[in-house]
N, C-alpha and C positions, 0 to 999 in steps of 0.2 A: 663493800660496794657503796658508791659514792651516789648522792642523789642524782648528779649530772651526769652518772654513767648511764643512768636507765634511759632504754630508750622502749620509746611508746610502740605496741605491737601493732600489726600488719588492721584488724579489727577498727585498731581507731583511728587511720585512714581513709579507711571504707567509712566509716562512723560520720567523720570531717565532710567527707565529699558528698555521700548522703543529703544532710544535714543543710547542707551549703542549697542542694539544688533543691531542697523542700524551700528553704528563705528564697530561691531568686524566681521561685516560680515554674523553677522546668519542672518539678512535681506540683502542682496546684491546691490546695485547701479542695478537699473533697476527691482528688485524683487515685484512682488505683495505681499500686505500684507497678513495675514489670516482675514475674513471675523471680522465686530465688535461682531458676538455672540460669535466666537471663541475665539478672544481675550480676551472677557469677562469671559467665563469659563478656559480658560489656566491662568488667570493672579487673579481670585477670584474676578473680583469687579463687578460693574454697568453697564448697556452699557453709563448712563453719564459720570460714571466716565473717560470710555473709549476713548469717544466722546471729552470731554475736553482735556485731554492727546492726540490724535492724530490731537485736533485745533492745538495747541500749535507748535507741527511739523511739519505741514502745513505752519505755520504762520514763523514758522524755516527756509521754504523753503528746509527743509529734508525729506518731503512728497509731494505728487501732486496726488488730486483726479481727474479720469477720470469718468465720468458721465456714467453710465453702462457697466462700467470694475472693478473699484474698486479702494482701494488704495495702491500707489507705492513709492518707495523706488525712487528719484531723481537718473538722471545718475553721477552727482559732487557733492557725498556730502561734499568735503573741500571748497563748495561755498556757505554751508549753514553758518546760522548766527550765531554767538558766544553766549554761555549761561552763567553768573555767577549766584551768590546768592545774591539776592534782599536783604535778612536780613544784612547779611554782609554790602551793598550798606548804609542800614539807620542802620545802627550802625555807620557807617564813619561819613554820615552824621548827625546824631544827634554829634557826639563826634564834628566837627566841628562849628558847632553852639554855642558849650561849650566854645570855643577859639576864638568867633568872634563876630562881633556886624552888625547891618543891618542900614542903613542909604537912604536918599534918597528916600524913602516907595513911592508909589505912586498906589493907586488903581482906575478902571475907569469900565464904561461898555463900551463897543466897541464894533462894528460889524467883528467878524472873516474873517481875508482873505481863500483864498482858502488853503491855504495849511495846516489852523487850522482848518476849519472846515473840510481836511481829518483827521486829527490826532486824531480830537477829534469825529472822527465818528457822525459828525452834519447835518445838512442839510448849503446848500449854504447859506449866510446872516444872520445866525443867530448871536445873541449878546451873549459873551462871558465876565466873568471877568478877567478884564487885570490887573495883580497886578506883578510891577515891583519894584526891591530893588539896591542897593549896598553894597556890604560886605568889610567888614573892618576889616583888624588886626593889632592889635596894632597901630591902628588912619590912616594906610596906604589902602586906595582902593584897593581890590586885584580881585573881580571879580564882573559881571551884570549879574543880573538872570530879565527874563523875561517870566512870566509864565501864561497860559488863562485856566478859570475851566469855564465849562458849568455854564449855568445860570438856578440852581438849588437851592430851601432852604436848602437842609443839604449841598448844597458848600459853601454858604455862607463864603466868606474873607472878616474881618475887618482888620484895621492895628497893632491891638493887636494880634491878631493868626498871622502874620508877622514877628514881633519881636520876634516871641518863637522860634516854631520846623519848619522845614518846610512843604512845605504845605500839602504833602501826610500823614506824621509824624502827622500833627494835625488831618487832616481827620481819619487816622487811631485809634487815641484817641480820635473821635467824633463817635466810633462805626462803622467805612467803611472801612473794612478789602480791603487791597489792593494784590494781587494775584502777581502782577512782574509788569515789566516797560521794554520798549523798551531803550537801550542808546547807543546815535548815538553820537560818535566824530569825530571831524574833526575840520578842521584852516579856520580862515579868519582876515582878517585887520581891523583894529579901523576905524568908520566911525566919523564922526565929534560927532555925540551925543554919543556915547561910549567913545570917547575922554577926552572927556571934562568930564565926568562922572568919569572915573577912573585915571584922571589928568597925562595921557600921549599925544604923537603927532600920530596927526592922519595916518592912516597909519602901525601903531604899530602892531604886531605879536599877535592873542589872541588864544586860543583853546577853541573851539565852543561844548559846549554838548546838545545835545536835548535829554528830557525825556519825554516818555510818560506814564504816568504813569495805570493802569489799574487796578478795583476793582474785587471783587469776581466773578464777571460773566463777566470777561473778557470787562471790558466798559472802553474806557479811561474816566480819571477824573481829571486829571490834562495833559497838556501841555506845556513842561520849555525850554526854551534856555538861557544856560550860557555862560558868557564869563570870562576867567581865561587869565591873564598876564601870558605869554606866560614862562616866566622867576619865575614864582613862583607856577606853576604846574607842578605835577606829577601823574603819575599814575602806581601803583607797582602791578602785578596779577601773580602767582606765578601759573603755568601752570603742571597740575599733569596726567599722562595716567592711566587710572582704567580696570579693568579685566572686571566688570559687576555691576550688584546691589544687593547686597549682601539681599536686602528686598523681592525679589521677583526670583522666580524660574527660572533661563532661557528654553526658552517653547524647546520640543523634536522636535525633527526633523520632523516629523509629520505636527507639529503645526507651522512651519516655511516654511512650502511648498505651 
């Protein structure tokens, strides 16, 4: 299955259209939402459907459920979280895998720190697979990925699924449709073992990505931190303002109160 076959589920429609009318204002900073049956008949779908599309916002930080009130439209939403297109994301990266070679492979089981077993939604102490690499272009080191998957048979990493696609990329052609991914950037300095990995002085400038990557029901299944030479990354997103979603009705006035 091809990354351009996938097409995006019925959820993140609803998700779009949502989303859209929190930015133009028909839901307002501070607004209650319309109840999930009504959203469900104003917008034609499931109350799941509904239900995953307003996890999603929540998890945005562009929604806040209050426990016997309902659900609300946050008072800043330019403090919610940024969304792109996950397809776009593994087209990138499938096309960079095409231009690079992986070195340094190294798989383990380990027991997850705290901060994996939040990411990967585990219990405290459980053991994870630790499968770390170095990327190479044209024989030059250029970044370290460091990535833990639950300790599951369909996660199963050898170091032959390693050297192909990455790891979501293969899970996804292993039949484990993956839904989006959290990606967090940010900087930090070469520590001695990064160092010496990507044959600079420690202390060196890197750009830090954490992915988390998430399946069809919303479950992380991969956990990654990269590190990209600070002087051979870039990142291009071409930032566009839309009207609405042209797939789904925006609800009357009615249905927005």
């Amino acid at each position: 299955m091809s990354v351009e076959s996938i097409k995006p589920p019925r959820y993140q429609a609803v998700y779009s259209a949502l989303r859209g009318w929190i930015m133009d204002g028909t839901y307002p900073p501070g607004s209650r939402l319309p109840s999930e049956s009504t959203l469900c008949e104003t917008l034609g779908v499931s109350k799941v459907t509904t239900t995953k599309a307003l996890n999603l916002l929540v998890q945005e930080k562009l929604l806040i459920r209050i426990q016997g009130k309902g659900t609300f439209v946050v008072d800043d939403v330019a403090l919610a979280i940024g969304v792109g297109d996950m397809n776009q994301l593994m087209r990138r990266t499938e096309r960079l895998y095409h231009h690079s070679k992986v070195g340094h492979v190294e798989i383990r089981t380990v027991v997850a720190d705290e901060q994996v077993c939040t990411d990967l939604q585990i219990d405290p102490g459980s053991e994870v697979q630790e499968v770390s690499y170095v990327r190479f272009i044209e024989g030059v080191p250029v970044g370290y990925r460091i990535s833990y998957v639950p300790l599951k048979p369909e996660l199963k990493i050898s170091e032959a699924d390693v050297s192909g696609l990455p790891l979501y990329l293969m899970l996804e052609k292993r039949g484990i449709p993956v839904s989006g991914a959290h990606h967090i950037v940010g900087a930090c300095l070469a520590d001695a073992h990064k160092a010496a990995l990507l044959n600079i002085v420690v202390g060196a400038p890197l750009v830090r990505i954490r992915l988390i990557v998430l399946d069809q029901h919303d479950v992380p299944i991969e956990r990654s931190t990269a590190y990209y030479l600070a002087d051979r990354y870039e990142h291009h997103v071409y930032l566009a303002r839309h009207e609405g979603d042209d797939e789904l009705t925006t609800p009357s006035s009615d249905a927005a109160e």
